[in-house]
C-alpha positions as CSV (number, residue, x, y, z in Angstrom):
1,X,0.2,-14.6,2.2
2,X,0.7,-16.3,-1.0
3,X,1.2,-14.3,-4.0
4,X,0.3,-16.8,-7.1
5,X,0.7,-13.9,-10.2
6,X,4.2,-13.5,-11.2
7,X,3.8,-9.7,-11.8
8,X,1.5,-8.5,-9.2
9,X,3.3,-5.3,-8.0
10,X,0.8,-3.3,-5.8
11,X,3.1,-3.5,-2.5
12,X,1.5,-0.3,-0.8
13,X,-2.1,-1.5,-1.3
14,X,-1.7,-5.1,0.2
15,X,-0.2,-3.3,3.2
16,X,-2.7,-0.8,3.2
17,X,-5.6,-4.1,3.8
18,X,-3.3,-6.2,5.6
19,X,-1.3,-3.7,8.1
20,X,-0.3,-6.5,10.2
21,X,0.6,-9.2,7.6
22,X,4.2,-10.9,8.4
23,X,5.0,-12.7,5.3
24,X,4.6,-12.8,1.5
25,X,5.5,-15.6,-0.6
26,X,5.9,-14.9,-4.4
27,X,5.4,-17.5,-7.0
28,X,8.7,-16.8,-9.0
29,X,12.4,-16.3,-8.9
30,X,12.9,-12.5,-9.8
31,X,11.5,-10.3,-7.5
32,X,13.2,-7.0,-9.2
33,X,9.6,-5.5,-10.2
34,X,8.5,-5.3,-5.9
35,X,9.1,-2.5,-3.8
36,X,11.3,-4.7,-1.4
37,X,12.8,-1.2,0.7
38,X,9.3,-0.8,1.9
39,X,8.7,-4.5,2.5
40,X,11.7,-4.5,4.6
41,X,10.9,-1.5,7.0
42,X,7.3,-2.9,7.7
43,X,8.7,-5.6,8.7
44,X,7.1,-8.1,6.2
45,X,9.4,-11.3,5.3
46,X,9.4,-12.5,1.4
47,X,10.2,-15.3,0.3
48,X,10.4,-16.6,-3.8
49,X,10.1,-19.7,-5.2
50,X,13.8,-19.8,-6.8
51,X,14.9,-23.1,-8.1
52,X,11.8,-24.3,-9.2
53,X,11.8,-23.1,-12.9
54,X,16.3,-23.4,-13.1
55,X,15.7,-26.9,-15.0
56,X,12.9,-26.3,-17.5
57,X,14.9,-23.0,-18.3
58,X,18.1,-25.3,-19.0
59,X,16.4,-27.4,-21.2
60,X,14.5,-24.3,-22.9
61,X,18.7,-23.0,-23.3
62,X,19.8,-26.7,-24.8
63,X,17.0,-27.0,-27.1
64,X,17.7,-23.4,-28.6
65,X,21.6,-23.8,-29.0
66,X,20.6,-27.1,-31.0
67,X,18.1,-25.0,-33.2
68,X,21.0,-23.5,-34.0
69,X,24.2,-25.5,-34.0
70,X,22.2,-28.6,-36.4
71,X,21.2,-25.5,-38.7
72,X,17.5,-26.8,-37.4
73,X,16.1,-22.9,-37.8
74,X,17.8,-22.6,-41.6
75,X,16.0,-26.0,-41.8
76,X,12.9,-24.3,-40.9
77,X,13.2,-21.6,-43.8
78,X,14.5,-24.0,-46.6
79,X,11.5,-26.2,-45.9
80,X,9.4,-22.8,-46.3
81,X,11.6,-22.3,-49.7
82,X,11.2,-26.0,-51.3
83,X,14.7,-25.8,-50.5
84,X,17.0,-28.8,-50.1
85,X,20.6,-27.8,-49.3
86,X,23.0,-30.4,-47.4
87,X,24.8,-29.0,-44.3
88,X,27.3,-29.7,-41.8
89,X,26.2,-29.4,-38.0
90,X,28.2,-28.8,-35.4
91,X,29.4,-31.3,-32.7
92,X,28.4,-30.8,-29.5
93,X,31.9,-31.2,-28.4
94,X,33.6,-28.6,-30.7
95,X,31.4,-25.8,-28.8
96,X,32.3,-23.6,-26.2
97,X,30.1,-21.6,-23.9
98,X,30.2,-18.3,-21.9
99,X,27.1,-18.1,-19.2
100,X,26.5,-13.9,-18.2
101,X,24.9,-14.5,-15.0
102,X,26.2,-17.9,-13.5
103,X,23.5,-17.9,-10.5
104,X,21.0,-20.6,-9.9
105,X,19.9,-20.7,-14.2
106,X,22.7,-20.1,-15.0
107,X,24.8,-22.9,-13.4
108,X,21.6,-25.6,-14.4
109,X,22.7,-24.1,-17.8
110,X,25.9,-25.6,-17.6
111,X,25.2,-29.2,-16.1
112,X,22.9,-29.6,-18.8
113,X,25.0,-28.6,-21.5
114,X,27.8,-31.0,-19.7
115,X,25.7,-33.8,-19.1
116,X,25.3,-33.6,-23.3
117,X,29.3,-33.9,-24.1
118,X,29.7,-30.1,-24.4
119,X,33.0,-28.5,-24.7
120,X,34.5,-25.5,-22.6
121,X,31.7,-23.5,-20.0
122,X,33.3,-20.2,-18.5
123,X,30.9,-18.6,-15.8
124,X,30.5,-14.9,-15.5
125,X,29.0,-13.7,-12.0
126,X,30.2,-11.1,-9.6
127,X,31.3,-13.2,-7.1
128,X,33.8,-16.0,-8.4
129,X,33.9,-17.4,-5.1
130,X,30.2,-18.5,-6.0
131,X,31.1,-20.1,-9.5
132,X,30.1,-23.8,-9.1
133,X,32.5,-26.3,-9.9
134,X,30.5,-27.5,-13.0
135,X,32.2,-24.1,-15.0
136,X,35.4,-24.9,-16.3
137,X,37.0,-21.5,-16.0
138,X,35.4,-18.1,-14.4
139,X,35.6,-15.1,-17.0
140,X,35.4,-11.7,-15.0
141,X,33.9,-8.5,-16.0
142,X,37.2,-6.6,-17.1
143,X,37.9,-9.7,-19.3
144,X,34.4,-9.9,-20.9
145,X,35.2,-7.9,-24.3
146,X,38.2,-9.5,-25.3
147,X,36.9,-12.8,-24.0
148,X,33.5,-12.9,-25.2
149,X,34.2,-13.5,-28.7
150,X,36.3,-16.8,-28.2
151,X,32.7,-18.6,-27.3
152,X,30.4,-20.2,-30.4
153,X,27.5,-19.9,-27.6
154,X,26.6,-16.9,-25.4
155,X,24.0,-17.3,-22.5
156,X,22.6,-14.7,-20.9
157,X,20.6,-15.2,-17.7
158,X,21.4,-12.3,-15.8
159,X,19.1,-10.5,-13.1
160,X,17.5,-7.2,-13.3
161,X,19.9,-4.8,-11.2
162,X,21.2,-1.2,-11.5
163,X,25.0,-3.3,-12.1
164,X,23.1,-5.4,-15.0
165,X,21.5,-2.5,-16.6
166,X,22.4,-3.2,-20.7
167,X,25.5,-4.6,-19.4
168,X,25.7,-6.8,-22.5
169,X,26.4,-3.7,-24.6
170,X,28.6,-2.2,-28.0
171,X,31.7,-3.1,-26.3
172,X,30.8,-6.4,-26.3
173,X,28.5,-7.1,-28.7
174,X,30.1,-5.8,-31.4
175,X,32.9,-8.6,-30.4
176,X,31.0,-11.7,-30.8
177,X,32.4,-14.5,-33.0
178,X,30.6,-14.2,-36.6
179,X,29.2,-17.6,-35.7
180,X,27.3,-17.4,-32.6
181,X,24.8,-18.3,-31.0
182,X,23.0,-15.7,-28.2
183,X,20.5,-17.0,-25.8
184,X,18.7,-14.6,-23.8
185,X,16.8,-16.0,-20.3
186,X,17.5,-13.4,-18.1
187,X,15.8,-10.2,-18.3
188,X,15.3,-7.6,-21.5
189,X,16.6,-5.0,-19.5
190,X,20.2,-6.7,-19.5
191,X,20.6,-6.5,-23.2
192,X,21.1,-3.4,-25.4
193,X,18.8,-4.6,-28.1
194,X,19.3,-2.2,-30.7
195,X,23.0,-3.5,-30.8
196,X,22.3,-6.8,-30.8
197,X,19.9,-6.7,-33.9
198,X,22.5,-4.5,-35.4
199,X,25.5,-7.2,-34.6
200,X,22.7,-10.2,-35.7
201,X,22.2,-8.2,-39.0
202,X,26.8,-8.2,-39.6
203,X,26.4,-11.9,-38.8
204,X,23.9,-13.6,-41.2
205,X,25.4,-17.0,-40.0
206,X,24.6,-16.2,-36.0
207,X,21.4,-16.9,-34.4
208,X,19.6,-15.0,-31.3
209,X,16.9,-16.8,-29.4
210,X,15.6,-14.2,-26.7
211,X,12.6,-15.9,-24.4
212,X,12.9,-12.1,-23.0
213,X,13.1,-8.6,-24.4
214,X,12.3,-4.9,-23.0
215,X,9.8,-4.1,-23.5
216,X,7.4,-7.7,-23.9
217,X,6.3,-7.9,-26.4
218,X,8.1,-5.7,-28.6
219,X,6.6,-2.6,-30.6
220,X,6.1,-3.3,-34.4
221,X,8.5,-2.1,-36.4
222,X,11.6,-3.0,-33.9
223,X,15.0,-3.8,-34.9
224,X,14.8,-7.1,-33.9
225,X,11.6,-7.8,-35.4
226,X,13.3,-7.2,-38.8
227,X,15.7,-9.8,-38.4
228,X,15.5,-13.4,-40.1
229,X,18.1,-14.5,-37.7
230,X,16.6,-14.0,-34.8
231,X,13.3,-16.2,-32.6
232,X,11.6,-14.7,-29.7
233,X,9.2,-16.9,-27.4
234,X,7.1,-14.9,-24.9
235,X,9.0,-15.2,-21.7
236,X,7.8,-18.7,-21.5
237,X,10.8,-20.8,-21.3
238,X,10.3,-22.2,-17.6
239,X,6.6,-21.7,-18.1
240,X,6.2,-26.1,-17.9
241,X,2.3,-27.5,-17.4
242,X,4.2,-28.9,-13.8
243,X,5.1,-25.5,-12.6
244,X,2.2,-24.7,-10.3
245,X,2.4,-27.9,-8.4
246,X,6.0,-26.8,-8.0
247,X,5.1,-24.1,-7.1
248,X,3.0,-25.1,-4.5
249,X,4.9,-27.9,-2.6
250,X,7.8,-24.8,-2.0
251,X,4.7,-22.7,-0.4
252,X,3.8,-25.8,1.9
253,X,6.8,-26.5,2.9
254,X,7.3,-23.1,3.7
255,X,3.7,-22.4,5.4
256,X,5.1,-25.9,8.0
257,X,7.9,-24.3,8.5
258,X,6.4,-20.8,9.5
259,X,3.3,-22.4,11.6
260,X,6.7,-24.3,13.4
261,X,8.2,-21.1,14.1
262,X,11.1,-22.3,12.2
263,X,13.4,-20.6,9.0
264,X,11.6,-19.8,5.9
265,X,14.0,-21.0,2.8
266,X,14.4,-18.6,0.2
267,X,14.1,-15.9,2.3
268,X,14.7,-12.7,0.1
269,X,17.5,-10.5,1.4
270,X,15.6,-6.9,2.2
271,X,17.1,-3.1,1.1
């Protein structure tokens, strides 16, 4: 069974009309929001579609450190202002990068920032073993709040987990260069917002570009909301006119592979 909408949830329901369907296949990457325990003991394989969005994601990630290191979203306000204020931008070289969550996303993160002359990339995940090669250094959890501060770009693409829950809180946050900028395209949940508008509002010279928040969208009247350095898209960054045909040729691969009786590819790993 193919599952085409991204947040469909209703696991108990499918299985209640399909008691002897064998396999979903879920048009996305994050599969946090589906009851995967009960999956598991009926039996039912899942697979995503991971991969498919990693690229369009990276070049969401470059595009928003350039808004910010060529001053392109103070551009946007002088224009606003009729004002016309000379400034320097910042090499691509001269800037060094910390990746939260150096999975799949993450580690297209850092090939594109490399293949663009970019300085130092340190990796954060919770295996090192997995770091790709393309990181320059790993940085590990115990070292994250003395370390974080020593990057000019902080990229978040972390997964929704119990372990990830606000991970990027105070005690790091409130470490972060006063010139940085903070890319969120992992998931909301990851991200203490509160202290994040607070440490955007301490560091008028830092940008935050969050293609996710928790909740989407966000109430009126939130923290964030009140902050002139701060742009939020709507959890659209891999969201490309291509995807669905993407999309598709993983889910037809896969469907020849399970009418051959042979191994499904991203097969999800059941709890």
């Amino acid at each position: 069974m193919l599952i085409r909408g991204g947040f469909w949830t209703d696991v108990e329901r499918l299985l209640e009309l399909a008691p002897g369907l064998r396999w979903v296949h879920v048009n996305m990457a994050g599969l946090d929001h589906l009851n995967l325990k009960l999956l598991g003991e009926r039996g039912v394989v899942l697979t995503n579609s991971q991969g498919v969005l990693d690229r369009p994601i990276a070049e969401f990630v470059t595009g928003a450190v350039l808004l910010w290191s060529k001053g392109l979203h103070q551009s946007v306000l002088h224009t606003q202002q009729g004002d016309w204020s000379p400034r320097e931008p910042l090499s691509n070289q001269s800037m060094s990068t910390l990746i939260l969550g150096a999975g799949g996303i993450g580690t297209e993160c850092a090939k594109a920032l490399k293949a663009m002359g970019f300085g130092t990339i340190a990796g954060f995940r919770r295996d090192p073993r997995r770091l790709d090669p393309v990181f320059d250094e790993y940085v590990s959890a115990e070292q994250l709040p003395e370390r974080i501060g020593d990057f000019d770009v902080v990229i978040c693409s972390l997964p929704a987990a119990e372990s990830t829950e606000n991970l990027v809180n105070d005690q790091l946050l409130k470490n972060l260069r006063q010139a940085v900028v903070f890319i969120n395209v992992g998931r909301g949940g990851t991200v203490d917002q509160k202290v994040l508008a607070d440490a955007l509002s301490d560091r008028p010279s830092s940008l935050a570009v969050l293609d996710v928040t928790e909740p989407e969208p966000l109430p009126t009247g939130h923290p964030l909301l009140q902050c002139r350095n701060v742009v939020i898209s709507p959890h659209m960054a891999g969201e490309t006119v291509e995807r669905h045909d993407n999309f598709s040729r993983v889910f037809i691969g896969n469907l020849g592979r399970y009418l051959r009786g042979a191994p499904l590819s991203d097969r999800t790993q059941m709890y």
